[in-house]
C-alpha positions as CSV (number, residue, x, y, z in Angstrom):
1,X,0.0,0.0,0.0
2,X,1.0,3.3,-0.4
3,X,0.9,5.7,2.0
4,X,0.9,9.6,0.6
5,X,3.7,11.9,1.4
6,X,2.1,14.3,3.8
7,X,-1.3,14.4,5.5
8,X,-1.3,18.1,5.9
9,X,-3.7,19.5,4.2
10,X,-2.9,23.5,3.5
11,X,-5.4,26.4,4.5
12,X,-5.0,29.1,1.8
13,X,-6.6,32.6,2.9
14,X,-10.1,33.4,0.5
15,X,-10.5,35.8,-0.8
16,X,-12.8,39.2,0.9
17,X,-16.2,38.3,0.4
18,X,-18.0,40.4,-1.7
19,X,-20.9,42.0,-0.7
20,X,-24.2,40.2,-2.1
21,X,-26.3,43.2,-3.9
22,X,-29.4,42.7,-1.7
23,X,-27.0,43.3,1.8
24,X,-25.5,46.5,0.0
25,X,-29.1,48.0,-1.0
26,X,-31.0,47.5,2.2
27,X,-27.5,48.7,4.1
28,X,-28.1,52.2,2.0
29,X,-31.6,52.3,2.7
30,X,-31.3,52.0,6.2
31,X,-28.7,54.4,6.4
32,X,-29.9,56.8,3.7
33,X,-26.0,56.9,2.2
34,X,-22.9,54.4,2.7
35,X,-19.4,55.8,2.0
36,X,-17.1,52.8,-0.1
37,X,-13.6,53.7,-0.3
38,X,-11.4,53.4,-3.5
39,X,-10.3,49.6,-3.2
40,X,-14.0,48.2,-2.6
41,X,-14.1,46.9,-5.5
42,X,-16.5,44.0,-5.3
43,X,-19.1,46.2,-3.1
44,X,-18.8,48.9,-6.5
45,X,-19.4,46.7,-9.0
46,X,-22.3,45.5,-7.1
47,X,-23.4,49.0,-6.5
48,X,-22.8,49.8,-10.7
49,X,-25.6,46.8,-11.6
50,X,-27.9,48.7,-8.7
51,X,-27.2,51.7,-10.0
52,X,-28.2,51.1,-13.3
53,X,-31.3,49.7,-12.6
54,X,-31.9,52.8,-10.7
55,X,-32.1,51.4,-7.0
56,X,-29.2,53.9,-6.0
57,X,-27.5,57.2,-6.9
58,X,-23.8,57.1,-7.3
59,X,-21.5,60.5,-6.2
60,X,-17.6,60.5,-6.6
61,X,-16.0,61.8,-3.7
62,X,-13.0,64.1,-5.5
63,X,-9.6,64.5,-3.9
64,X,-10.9,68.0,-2.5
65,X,-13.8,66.2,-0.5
66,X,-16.8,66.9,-2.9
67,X,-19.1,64.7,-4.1
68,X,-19.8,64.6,-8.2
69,X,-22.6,63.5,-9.1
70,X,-21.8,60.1,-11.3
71,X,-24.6,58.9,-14.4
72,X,-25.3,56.1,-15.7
73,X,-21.9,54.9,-17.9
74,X,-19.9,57.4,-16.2
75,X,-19.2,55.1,-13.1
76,X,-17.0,52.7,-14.4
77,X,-14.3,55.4,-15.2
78,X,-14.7,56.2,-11.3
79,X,-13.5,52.8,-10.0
80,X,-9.9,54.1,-8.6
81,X,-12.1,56.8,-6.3
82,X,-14.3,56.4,-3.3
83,X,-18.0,56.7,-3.6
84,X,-20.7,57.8,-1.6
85,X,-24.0,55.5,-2.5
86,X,-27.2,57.2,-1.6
87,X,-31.1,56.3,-1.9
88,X,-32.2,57.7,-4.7
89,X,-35.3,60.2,-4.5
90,X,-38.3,58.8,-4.2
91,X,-39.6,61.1,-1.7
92,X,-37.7,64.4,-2.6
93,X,-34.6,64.5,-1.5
94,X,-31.6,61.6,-2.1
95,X,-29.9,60.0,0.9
96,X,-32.7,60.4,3.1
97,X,-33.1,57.1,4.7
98,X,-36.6,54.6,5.1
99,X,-36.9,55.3,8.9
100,X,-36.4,59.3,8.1
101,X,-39.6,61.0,10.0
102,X,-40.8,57.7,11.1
103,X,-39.8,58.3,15.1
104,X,-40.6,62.1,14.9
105,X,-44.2,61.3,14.4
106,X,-44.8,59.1,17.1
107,X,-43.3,62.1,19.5
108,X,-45.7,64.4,18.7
């Protein structure tokens, strides 16, 4: 019989999960906006399907600090910057999250 030459089997380190589209979406809901920085590159191209579909609204965060406002096509050239993903305006205003208002009204 032959035996093999070493029973150790070796761990190897995955790689960083990426973040599953439906996580990412009810994450910037919640929240109203989610900041991703410049080498989060699975949770971007996740966010460039949503934001085509128009389930999210997509702003460049230039070297200065501002946000620029990203369209549809014009994220892909944006990949080497960080992003700031916000809920896109349903209700007026982007960024403002689900539960916005919702506490204030039981106060009064």
């Amino acid at each position: 019989m032959i035996e093999p030459e070493s029973n150790v089997v070796p761990f190897r380190r995955r790689a960083a999960p990426a973040r599953h589209p439906k996580a990412l979406i009810e994450t910037v809901y919640a929240a109203g906006s989610l900041t991703l920085k410049a080498d989060e590159r699975p949770a971007k191209l996740a966010a460039l399907m949503l934001h085509a579909l128009g389930f999210l609204v997509i702003h460049e965060v230039l070297a200065d600090g501002t946000p620029q406002l990203l369209k549809r096509g014009e994220a892909r050239r944006a990949m080497d910057r960080p992003w700031r993903l916000s809920k896109p305006p349903f209700s007026g205003v982007a960024g403002i999250p689900d539960a916005g208002g919702a506490f204030l009204k039981s106060l009064n």
